[in-house]
PyMOL CGO cylinders between C-alpha atoms (Angstrom):
from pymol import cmd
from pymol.cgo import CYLINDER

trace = [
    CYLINDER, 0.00, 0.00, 0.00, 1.10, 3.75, -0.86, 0.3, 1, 1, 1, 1, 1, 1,
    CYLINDER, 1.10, 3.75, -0.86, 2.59, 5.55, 2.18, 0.3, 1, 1, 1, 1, 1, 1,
    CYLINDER, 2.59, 5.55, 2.18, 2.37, 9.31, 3.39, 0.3, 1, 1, 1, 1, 1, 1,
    CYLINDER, 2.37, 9.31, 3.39, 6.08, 9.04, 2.14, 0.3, 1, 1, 1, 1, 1, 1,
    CYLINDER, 6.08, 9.04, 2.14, 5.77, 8.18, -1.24, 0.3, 1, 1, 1, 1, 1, 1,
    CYLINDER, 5.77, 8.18, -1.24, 2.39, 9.69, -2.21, 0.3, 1, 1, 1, 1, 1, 1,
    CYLINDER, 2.39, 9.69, -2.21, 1.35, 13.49, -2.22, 0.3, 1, 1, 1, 1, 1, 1,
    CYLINDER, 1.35, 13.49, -2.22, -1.98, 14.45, -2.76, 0.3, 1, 1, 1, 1, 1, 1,
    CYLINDER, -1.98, 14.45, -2.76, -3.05, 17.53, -4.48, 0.3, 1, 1, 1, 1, 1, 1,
    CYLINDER, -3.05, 17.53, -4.48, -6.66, 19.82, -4.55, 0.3, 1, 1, 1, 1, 1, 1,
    CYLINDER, -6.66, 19.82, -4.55, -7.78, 20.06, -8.27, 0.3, 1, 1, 1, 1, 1, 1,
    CYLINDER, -7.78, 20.06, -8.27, -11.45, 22.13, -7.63, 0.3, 1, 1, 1, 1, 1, 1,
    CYLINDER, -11.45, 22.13, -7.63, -12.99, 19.93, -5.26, 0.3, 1, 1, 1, 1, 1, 1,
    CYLINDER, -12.99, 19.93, -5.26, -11.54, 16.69, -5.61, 0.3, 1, 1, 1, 1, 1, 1,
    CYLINDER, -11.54, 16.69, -5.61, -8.31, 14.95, -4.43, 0.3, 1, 1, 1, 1, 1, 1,
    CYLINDER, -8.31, 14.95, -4.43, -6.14, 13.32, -6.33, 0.3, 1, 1, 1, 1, 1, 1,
    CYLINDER, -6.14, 13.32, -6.33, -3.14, 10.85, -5.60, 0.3, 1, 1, 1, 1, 1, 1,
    CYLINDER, -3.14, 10.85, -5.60, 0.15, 12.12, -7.24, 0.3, 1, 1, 1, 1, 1, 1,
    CYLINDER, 0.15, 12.12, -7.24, 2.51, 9.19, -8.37, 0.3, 1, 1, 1, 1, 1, 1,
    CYLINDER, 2.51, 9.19, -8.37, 6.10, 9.32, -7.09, 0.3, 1, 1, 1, 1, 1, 1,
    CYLINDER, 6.10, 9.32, -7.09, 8.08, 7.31, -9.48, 0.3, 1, 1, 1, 1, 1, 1,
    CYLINDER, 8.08, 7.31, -9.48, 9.02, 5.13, -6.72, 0.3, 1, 1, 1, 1, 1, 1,
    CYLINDER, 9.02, 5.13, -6.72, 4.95, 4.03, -5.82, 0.3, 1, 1, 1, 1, 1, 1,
    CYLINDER, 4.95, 4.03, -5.82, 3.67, 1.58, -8.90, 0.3, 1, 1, 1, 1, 1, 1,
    CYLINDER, 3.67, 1.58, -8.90, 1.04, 1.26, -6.71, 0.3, 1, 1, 1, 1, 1, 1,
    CYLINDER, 1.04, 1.26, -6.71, -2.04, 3.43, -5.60, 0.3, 1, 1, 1, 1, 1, 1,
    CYLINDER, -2.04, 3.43, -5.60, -3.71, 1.50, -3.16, 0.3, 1, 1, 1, 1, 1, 1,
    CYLINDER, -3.71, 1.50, -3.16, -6.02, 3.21, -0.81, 0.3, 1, 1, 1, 1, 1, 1,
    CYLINDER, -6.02, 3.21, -0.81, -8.53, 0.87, 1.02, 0.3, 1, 1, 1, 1, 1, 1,
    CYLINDER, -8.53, 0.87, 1.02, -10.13, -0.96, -2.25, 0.3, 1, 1, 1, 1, 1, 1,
    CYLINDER, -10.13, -0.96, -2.25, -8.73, 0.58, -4.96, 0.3, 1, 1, 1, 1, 1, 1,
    CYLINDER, -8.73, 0.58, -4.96, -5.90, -0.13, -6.85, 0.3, 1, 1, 1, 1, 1, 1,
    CYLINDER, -5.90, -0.13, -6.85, -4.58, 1.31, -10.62, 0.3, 1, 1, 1, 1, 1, 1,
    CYLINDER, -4.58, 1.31, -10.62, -2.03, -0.49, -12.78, 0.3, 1, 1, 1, 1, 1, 1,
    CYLINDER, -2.03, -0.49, -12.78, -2.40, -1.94, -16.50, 0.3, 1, 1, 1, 1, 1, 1,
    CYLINDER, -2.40, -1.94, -16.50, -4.41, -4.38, -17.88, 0.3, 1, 1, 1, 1, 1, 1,
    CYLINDER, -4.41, -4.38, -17.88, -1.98, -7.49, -18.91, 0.3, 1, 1, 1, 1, 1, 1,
    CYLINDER, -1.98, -7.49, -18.91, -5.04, -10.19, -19.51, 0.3, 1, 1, 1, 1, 1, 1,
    CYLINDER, -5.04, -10.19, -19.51, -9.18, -9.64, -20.55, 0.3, 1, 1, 1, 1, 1, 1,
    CYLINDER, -9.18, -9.64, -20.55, -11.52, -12.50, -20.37, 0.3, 1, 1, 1, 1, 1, 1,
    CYLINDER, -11.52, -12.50, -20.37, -15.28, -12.50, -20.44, 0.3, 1, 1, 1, 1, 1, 1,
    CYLINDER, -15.28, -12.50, -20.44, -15.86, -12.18, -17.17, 0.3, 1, 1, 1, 1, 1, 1,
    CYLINDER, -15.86, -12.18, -17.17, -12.65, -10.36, -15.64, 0.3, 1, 1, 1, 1, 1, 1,
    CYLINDER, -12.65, -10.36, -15.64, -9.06, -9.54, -16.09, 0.3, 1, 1, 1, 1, 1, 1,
    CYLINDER, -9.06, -9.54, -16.09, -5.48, -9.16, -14.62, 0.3, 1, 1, 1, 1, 1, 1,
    CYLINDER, -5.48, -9.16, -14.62, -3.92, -6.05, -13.62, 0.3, 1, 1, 1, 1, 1, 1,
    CYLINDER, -3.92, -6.05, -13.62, -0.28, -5.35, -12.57, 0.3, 1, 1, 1, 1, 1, 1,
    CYLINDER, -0.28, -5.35, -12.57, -0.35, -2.56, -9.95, 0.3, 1, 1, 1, 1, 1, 1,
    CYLINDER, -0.35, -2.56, -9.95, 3.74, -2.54, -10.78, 0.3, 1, 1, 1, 1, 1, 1,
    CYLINDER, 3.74, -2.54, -10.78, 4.12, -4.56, -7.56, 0.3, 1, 1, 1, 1, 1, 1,
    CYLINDER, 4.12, -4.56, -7.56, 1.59, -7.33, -7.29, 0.3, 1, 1, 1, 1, 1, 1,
    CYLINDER, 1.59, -7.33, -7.29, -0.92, -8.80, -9.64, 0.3, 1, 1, 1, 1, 1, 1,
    CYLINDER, -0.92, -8.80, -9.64, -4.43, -8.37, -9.48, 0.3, 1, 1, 1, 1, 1, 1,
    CYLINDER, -4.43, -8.37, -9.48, -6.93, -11.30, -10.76, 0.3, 1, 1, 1, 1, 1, 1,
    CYLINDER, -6.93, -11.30, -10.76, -10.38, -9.25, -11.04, 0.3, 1, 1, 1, 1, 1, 1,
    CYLINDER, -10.38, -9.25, -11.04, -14.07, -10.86, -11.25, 0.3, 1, 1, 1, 1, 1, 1,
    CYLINDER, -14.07, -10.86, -11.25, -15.28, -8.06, -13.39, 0.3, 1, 1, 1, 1, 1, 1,
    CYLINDER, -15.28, -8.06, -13.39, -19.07, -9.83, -13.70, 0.3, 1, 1, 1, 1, 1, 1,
    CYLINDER, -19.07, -9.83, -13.70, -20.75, -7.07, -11.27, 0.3, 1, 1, 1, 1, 1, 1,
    CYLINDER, -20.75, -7.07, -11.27, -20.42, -4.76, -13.89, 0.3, 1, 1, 1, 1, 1, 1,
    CYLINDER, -20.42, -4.76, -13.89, -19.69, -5.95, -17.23, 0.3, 1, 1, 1, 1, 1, 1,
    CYLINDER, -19.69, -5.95, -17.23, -21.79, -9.43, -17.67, 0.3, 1, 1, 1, 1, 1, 1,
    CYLINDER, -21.79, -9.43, -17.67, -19.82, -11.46, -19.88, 0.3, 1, 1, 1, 1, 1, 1,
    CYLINDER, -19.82, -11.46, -19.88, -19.02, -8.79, -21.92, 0.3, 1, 1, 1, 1, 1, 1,
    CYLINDER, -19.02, -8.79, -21.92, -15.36, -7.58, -20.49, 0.3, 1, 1, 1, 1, 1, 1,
    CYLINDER, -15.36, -7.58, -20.49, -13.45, -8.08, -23.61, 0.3, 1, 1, 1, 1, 1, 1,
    CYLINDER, -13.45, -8.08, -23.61, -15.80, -5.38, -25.72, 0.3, 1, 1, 1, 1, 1, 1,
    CYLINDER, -15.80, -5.38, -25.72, -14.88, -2.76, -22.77, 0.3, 1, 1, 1, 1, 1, 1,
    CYLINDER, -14.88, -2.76, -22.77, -11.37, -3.08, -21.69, 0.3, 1, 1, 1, 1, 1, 1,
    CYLINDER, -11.37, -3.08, -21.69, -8.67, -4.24, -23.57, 0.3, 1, 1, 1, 1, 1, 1,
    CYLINDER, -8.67, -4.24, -23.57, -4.97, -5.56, -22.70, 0.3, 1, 1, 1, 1, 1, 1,
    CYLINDER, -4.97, -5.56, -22.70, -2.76, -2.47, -22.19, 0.3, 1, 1, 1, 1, 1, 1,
    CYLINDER, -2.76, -2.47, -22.19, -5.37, -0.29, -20.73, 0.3, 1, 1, 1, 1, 1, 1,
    CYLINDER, -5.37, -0.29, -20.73, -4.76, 1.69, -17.83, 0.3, 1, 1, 1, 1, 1, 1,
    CYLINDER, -4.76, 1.69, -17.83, -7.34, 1.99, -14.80, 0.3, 1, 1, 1, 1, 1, 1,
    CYLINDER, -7.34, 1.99, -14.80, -8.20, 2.23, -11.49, 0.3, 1, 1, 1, 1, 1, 1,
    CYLINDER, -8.20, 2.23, -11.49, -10.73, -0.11, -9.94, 0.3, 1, 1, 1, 1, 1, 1,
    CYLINDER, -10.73, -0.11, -9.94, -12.73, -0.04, -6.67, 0.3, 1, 1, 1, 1, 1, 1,
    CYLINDER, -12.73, -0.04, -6.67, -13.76, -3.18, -4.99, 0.3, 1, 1, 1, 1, 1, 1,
    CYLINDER, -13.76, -3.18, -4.99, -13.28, -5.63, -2.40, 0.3, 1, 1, 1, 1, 1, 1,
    CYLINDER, -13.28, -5.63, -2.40, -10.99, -9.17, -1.62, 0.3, 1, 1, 1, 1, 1, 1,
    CYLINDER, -10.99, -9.17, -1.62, -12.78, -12.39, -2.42, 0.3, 1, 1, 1, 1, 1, 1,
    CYLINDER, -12.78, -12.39, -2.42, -10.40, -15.33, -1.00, 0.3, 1, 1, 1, 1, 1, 1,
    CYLINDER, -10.40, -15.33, -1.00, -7.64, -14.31, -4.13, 0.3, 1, 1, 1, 1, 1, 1,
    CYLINDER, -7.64, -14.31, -4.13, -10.00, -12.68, -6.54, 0.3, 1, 1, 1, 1, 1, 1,
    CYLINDER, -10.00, -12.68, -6.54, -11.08, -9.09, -6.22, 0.3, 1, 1, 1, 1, 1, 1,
    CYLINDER, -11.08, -9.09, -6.22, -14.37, -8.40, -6.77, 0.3, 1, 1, 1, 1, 1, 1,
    CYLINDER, -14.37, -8.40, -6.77, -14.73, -5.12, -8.76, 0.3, 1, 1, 1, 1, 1, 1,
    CYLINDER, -14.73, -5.12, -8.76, -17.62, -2.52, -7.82, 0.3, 1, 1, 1, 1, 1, 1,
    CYLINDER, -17.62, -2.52, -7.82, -16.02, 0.40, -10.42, 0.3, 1, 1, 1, 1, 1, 1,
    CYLINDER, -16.02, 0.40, -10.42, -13.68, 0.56, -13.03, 0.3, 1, 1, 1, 1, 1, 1,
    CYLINDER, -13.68, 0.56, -13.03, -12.31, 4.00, -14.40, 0.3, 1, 1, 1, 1, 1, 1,
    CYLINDER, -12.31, 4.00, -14.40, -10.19, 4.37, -17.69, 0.3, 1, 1, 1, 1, 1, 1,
    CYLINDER, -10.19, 4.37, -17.69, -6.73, 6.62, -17.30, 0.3, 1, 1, 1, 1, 1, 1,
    CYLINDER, -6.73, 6.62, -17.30, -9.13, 9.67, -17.54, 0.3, 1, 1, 1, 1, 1, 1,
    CYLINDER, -9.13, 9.67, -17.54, -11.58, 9.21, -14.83, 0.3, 1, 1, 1, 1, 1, 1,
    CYLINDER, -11.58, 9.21, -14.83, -14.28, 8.29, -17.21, 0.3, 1, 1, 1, 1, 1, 1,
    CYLINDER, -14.28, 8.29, -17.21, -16.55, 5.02, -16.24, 0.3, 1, 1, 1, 1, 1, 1,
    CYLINDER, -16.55, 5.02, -16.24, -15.89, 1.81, -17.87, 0.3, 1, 1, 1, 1, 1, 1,
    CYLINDER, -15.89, 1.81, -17.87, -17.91, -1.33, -18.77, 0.3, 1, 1, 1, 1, 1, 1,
    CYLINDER, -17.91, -1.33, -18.77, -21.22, -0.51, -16.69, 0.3, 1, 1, 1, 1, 1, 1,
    CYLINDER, -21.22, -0.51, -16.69, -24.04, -2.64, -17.84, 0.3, 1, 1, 1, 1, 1, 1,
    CYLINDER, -24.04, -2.64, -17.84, -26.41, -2.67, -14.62, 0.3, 1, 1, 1, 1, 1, 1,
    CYLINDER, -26.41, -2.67, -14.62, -24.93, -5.90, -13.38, 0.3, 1, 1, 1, 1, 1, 1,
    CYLINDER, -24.93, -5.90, -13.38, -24.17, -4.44, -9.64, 0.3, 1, 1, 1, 1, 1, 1,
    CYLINDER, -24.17, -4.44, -9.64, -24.03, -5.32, -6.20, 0.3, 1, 1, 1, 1, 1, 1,
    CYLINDER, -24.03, -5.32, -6.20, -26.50, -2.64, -5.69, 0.3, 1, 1, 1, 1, 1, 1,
]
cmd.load_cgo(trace, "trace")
C-alpha cells in the first residue's frame, strides 16, 4: 500500500487526487488499486499494480461482456473488495476518470 512518504496528494477544484512518485507503482487506498491491464476474459481480467498482480471478477459490472470494454494495455483504477484471491470489482475508471464497462450488473 502507498505511504504518506511516497504519495502526495493535491486539490484540483474539489476533488483529491493521488500524485505518483516514481518510486509508488502502486495506488492503493482501502479498495482501490490502478495499474495496466496485462489479460481480458469474459468475465474479468489481470492487472499489474507494478508490484503485485491483481486477478479481477469483473461480472458485477460488465456481464460477460469484459473483452468489448477493456482491452490488454489499458490503464485503470478499480474499486472493490478481496474475495479469497479474486477481487471483486464494484467500479472501473479508464486513465481519464471516465466510467468503464457498466451494464447494470451491480451489487447494488
Amino acid at each position: 500500500m502507498a505511504n504518506a512518504e511516497n504519495t502526495a496528494v493535491c486539490r484540483s477544484g474539489d476533488s483529491l487526487e493521488a500524485v505518483n512518485d516514481p518510486a509508488v507503482n502502486v495506488q492503493a487506498q482501502g479498495s482501490s488499486f490502478s495499474g495496466t491491464v496485462t489479460r481480458v476474459w469474459e468475465d474479468g481480467l489481470r492487472l499489474d499494480t507494478g508490484d503485485r498482480t491483481l486477478v479481477v471478477d469483473t461480472w458485477a459490472l460488465c456481464g460477460d461482456a469484459t473483452e468489448g470494454s477493456v482491452a490488454e494495455g489499458d490503464q485503470l483504477t478499480l474499486m472493490g473488495e478481496f474475495d479469497g484471491r479474486e477481487f471483486d470489482v464494484f467500479s472501473i475508471a479508464d486513465a481519464e476518470g471516465a466510467t468503464v464497462c457498466h451494464t447494470g450488473n451491480s451489487y447494488e
